[in-house]
Each structure stands twice: as C-alpha cells, then as structure tokens.
N, C-alpha and C positions, 0 to 999 in steps of 0.2 A: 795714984791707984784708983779712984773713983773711976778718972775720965777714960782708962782701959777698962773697964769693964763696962761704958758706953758701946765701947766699940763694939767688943765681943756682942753685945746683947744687937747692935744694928746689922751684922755680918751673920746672926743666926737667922734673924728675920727676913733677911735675902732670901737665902734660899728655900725656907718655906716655903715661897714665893712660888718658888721656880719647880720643888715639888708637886707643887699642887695644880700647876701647868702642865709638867708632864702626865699625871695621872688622867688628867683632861683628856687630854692627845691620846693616850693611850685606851682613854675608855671608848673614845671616837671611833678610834681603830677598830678595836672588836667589837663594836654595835656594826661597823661597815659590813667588817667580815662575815658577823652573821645573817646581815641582812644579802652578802651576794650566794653565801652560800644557800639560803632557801631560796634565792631564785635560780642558782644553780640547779637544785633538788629539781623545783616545777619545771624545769626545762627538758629536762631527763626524761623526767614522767611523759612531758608533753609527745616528747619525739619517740620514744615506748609506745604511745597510745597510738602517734601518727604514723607508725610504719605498718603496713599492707604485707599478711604475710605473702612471701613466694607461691604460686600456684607451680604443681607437676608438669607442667609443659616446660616455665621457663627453668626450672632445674633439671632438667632432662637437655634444656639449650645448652646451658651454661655448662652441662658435661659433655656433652660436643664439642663444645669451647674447648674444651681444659684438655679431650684428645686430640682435637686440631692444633693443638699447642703442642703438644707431645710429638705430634708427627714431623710437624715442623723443626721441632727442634730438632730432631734426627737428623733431617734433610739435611737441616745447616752444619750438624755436627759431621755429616759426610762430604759436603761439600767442604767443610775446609781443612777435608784429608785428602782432595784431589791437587795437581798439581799446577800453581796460577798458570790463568792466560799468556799467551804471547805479546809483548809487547805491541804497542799499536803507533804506529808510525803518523804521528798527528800532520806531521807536513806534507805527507802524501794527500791523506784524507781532504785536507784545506785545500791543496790545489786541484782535486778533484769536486769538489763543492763550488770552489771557485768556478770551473770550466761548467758547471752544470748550470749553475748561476747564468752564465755568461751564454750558454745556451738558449735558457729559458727566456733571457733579453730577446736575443736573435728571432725565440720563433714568436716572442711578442710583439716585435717589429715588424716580420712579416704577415702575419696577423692582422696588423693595424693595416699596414697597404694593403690587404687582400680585402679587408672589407670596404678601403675608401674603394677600391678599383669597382667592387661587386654596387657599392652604393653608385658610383659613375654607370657604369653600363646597368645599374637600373631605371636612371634618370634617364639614358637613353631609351632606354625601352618603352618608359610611361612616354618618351615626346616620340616614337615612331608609334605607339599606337595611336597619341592622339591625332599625328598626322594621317594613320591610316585612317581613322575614324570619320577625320573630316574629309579626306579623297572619297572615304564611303558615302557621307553625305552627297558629295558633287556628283556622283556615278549614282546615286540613287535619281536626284534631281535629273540629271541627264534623262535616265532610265523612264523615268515619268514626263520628260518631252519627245523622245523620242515613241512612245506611248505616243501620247496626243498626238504628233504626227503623221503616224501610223493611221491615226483614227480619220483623222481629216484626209489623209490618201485614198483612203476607201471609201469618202465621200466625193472626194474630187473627179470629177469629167476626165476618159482619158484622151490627150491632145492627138488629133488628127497628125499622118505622119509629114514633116516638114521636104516639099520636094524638090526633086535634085535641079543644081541648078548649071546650065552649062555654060564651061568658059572658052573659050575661042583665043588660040596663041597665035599671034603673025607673026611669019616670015621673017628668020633674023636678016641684021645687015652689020656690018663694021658698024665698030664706034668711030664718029670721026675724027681726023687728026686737032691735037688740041683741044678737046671739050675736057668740060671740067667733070670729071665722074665721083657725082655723089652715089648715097648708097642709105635705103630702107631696108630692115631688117624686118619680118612679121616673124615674129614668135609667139606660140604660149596667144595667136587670138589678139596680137597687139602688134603698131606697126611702130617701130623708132626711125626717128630720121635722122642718117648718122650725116654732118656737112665734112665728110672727108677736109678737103678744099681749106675749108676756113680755120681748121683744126691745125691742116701742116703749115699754114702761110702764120698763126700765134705764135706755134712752137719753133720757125724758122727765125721770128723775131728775137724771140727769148733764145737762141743759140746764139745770133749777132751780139745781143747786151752781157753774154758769160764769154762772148769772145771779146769785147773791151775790158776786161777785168783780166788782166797778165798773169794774175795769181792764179787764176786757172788754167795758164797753159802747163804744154811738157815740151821741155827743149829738145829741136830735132835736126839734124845735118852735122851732129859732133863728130870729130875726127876722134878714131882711140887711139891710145899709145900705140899701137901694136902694128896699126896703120899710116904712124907718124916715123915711127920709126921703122918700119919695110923701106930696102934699097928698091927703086924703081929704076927703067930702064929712060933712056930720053925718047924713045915714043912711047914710053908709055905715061912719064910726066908729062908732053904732048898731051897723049889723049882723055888725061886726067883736067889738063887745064881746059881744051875744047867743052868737056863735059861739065866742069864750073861751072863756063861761061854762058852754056845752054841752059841748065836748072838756073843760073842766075837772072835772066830773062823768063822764067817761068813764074807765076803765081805760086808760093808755097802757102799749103791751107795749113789752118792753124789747128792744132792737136791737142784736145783739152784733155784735162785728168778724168779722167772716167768716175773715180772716187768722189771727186767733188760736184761734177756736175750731172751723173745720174740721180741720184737723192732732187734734187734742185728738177730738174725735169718733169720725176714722178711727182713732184707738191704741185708744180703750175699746169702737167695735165687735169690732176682731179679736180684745179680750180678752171679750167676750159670747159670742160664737159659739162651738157648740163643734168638735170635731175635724171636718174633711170639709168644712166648711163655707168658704166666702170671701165678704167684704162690704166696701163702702166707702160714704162718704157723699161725694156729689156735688151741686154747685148753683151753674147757671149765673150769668153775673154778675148779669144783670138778673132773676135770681129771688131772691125774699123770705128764702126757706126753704130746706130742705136733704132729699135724699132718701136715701133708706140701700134700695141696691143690694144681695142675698145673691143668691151664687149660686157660682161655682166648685166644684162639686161635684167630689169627689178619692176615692180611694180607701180613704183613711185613715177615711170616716165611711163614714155610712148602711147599710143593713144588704142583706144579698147575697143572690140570688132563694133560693141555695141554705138559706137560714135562716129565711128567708120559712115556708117549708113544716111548719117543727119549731112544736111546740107554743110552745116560751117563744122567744123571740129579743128583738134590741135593738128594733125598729121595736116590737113590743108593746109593750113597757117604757114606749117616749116615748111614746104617745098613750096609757096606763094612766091619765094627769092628766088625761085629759079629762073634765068631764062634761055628758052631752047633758041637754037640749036646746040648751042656753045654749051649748055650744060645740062648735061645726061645722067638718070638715074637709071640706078641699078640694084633690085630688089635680091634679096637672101632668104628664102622659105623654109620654115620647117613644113615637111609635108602635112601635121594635123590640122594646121591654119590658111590651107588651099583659098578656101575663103574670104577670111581675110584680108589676104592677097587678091583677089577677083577683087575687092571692092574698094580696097588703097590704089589699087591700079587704074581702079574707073577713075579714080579722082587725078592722078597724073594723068590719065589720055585724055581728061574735056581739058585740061592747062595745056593739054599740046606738048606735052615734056617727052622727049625721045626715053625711052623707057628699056629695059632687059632684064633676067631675071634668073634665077638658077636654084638648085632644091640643095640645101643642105639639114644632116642634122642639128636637133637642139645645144649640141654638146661641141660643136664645128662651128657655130655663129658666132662669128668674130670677126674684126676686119682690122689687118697687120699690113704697116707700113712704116719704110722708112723714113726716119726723120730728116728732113732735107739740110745742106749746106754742114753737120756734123760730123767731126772726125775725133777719134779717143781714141789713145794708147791701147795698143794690144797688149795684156798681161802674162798671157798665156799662149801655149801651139795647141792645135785643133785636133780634137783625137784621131787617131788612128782609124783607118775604116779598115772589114777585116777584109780579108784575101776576097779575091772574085766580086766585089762591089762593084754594083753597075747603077746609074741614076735611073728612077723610074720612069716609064714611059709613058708618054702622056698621048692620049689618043690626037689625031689632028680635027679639028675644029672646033678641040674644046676649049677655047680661051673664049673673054668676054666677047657678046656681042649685042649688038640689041636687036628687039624685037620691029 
C-alpha cells in the first residue's frame, strides 16, 4: 500500500508539469495577439490618414467611366442577339497569304535586279563621263595649240607663190619584143618600184616545189563508167586510139588543188614583197590559173616627192638593176603627183632606162598578173552573162608603149 501511493503522488506531479507549460504557451499567445492587433489598429489609422481625398474632376471621370461601361455593355448585349458570322474558310485564306507571300518574293527579286542593273549603268555612266571629261581635256589642249598656231600664222611671212613647172612627154614608140617590163607606181607624192619580173620568176619557182609534192596534185584523163561502158563504133575506137596516142606524146601539165595551194601562194607573196607593198593571189572557180594582185601601197614603202629631188634616194637604188634596152619601165600616175612623176622620171632618163607611162586613178593602182607555169582545178562554171553582151571596146593605140 505505501509504494502505490508513491506512484499516484509521482503521476500527479507530471502533469502539473505539463499545466503549467501550457498556460505558458497560451499566455504567449495572447500577448502575440495583442500585440498584432495594435499594430493592426496603427495601420488603419495610418492608411486613413494617408488616403488623398477624391477631387470633382476625377469623380465626375470615373462617372464617365461607369456610363462608358453602361453603353458598352448594351452594345455587347446587342451584339450577342445578332446572328454569328459565316464561317471563314481558313484554307482559302492560307493559300491566298501563301500566293501573296510568294508574290511579294518575286517583286523582291526583281527589285534586287533592278537596282544591281541601275547600280551597272551607273558605273557606266560615272566611266563615260570620266571618259568624256578626259576627251574634254584633250580638245581643250588641242584647242589652246591650235590657238598658238593660229597666233604664230599671223606672224608668219606669206610664202611667195611656188611656179609652174613644165614637163615635156616624147613621142611613144613599141615596147620591144622580149624586154622585161617593170613598173613604178607614183601615188599619194611617192614613187614604188614594183620588179614585176623578179616577183613572177619567185612565184614560178615556188609553183615547180608544190608541183614535187603529189599530195597537191588532182588526178586528170579518168575514163567514167559511162564512157567505159558506151558501145563505140570501129572508127571510132580507131579514132579514139589515134587520139591517145597524140595526148600521149603531149606534155600533160600538172593540175594542182587550188584548196591547198592558194593559201600557200598568198603566205609566200607577202614574204616576196617588200615593205610598202600589199599582194594577193586570186582565182575564180571556173578559172584555170591564179593571178597575183600588188598593190596596197602604204606609207612604210616607196620613196617621198621630197627625196625624189636629192641626188641618191631609195627609188634610184631600185631601178640601179635595170639594164636598158632589154629592160623597160613603165610608170602608173595618179594625176595629183604629176610631179612626182616629172622627177622619178628624170632619174630613169639620166640611167638611160627606156621609159612609158599612163594616168590612172588612186583607187585603179594595181598591177594584175598571171602567175606563170600554174594550173588548178576548176570548181565551178562561169556565170552566165545576160542577153546582148558584148566585150568592151578598147580604143586602138591604147596598149602600152613607151615614151
């Protein structure tokens, strides 16, 4: 019995314990509470004190407000008594966006080319001005020497007039049989000495070394079928065989390809000729033969009125290889270098060179011959002349002659 009433007294003392804990906690509490509620309180107070009342203007807004609200809300309450939109067809819309899209590429593309093109022909424009600018300079310069020029002509003496000077023609006579007939050209105030002669005995050599070369012939005296097989009569196989045996004792010339050896012709005249000089060799289809054309007369040859005059010059030089009788020259005029010609000719009459002479134009000064020992394929027939053709007449005594 004692040691139960141990107990009881240690189980009562517990919980004293544990009352006196919670009274703790709970006094804690309501000290909290009342200390939020007076800052509660001052907070009230505070925001009381800090509110600004409204002035009449903004209560007068704010009922604006509140019938803009009113109206609206009408609106809305009308509009959702009307009956909905039509449906909206979104995959049209898209592919129409699409193609506008795809439009607005396109005209950005063009766009972009338009302005490189506009940037291009600007750049043209800034290099044609500058080129103009600098031709303006050059014309300016010019402008200011022909100035000076001007200046110095009106100080300059004017030259006493230069007088006429007379030429004396003799008496033509034949060329004689076998002279070798060269040929000076005066043109343009300048005399060329063309060696005819030495020109066709080159190019007669250079025909013999493309007739050693077989790959430039064209085979000729073939029989056709057409001819092999015709019945002939026995005089007239007779007169076929007689006729063999004639052409067979004849020289047969040899007939080169025209393809192959005019090319080849025209490279080795322009390496004959010398400076000043221009030539080609020409020949139509249905001609046999080939002619070799000089003429182009240039500045770089023949010799100048003003050297004409001197004892030694180039024109003397070239006709120095002449020797007369056997070889004769024969002068070509244009008539504004009469002159010229007066004093190219003095220098062939103290050489003693039989001489002759004729007026052509600038635009006619040429001299055309054939080239000797040359035979080539005809390719073609010879056109047609038209009705009533007749060869021109040539007056009589006008072939060469000399003076």
């Amino acid at each position: 019995m004692p040691q139960r009433r141990k107990v009881v007294e240690e189980d009562t003392g517990s919980l004293d314990s544990l009352m006196d804990a919670l009274t703790n906690v709970v006094a804690v509490l309501i000290f909290v509470l009342l200390l939020v509620n007076c800052e509660v309180s001052q907070k009230v107070v505070q925001m009381m004190e800090d509110l600004v009342p409204a002035s009449p203007e903004e209560i007068q807004k704010l009922k604006d407000m509140l019938k803009q609200l009113e109206i609206d809300k009408k609106k809305l309450e009308e509009l959702k008594k009307l009956p909905p939109p039509p449906k909206v067809d979104l995959d049209s819309i898209n592919q129409k966006i699409s193609a506008l899209q795809t439009l607005v590429q396109n005209k950005k593309s063009a766009i972009d080319t338009n302005n490189k093109n506009i940037a291009e022909l600007q750049k043209l424009h800034d290099d044609k001005l500058a080129a103009r600018d600098a031709e303006q300079v050059k014309a300016n310069a010019m402008m200011e020497e022909i100035a000076s020029l001007e200046a110095m002509l009106d100080t300059t003496p004017v030259a006493k007039d230069i007088p006429a000077t007379e030429i004396t023609i003799p008496a033509t006579r034949p060329i004689p049989e076998g002279a070798k007939v060269h040929y000076a050209y005066i043109i343009a105030d300048r005399a060329y000495f063309v060696d005819l002669p030495k020109y066709q005995e080159e190019m007669a050599e250079i025909v013999d070394k493309l007739k050693d070369d077989k790959s430039n012939h064209i085979a000729t005296g073939e029989k056709t079928e057409e001819e092999e097989d015709k019945k002939l009569s026995a005089a007239e196989r007779r007169a076929a065989r007689e006729k063999e045996k004639a052409e067979a004792k004849k020289e047969k010339p040899v007939v080169l390809d025209r393809d192959k050896v005019l090319p080849i012709l025209n490279e080795k005249l322009k390496k004959i000729l010398p400076p000043g000089l221009g030539g080609s060799v020409n020949s139509q289809p249905w001609f046999g033969g080939a002619r070799m054309d000089i003429g182009g007369f240039d500045k770089n040859g023949g010799t100048p009125i003003e050297e004409l005059s001197k004892p030694t010059n180039g024109f003397a030089s070239d006709i120095s290889k002449l020797r007369p009788p056997n070889d004769v020259l024969m002068f070509v005029v244009d008539s504004p270098s009469m002159y010229a010609y007066a004093l190219a000719r003095e220098i062939a009459d103290k050489k003693g060179i039989p001489c002759g002479w004729s007026i052509s134009l600038p635009n006619e000064c040429f001299s055309r011959s054939d080239i000797p020992n040359l035979a080539i394929n005809v390719t073609g027939p010879p056109p047609e002349r038209p009705p009533g053709w007749k060869p021109p007449e040539r007056a009589r005594g006008t072939g060469p002659k000399l003076d």
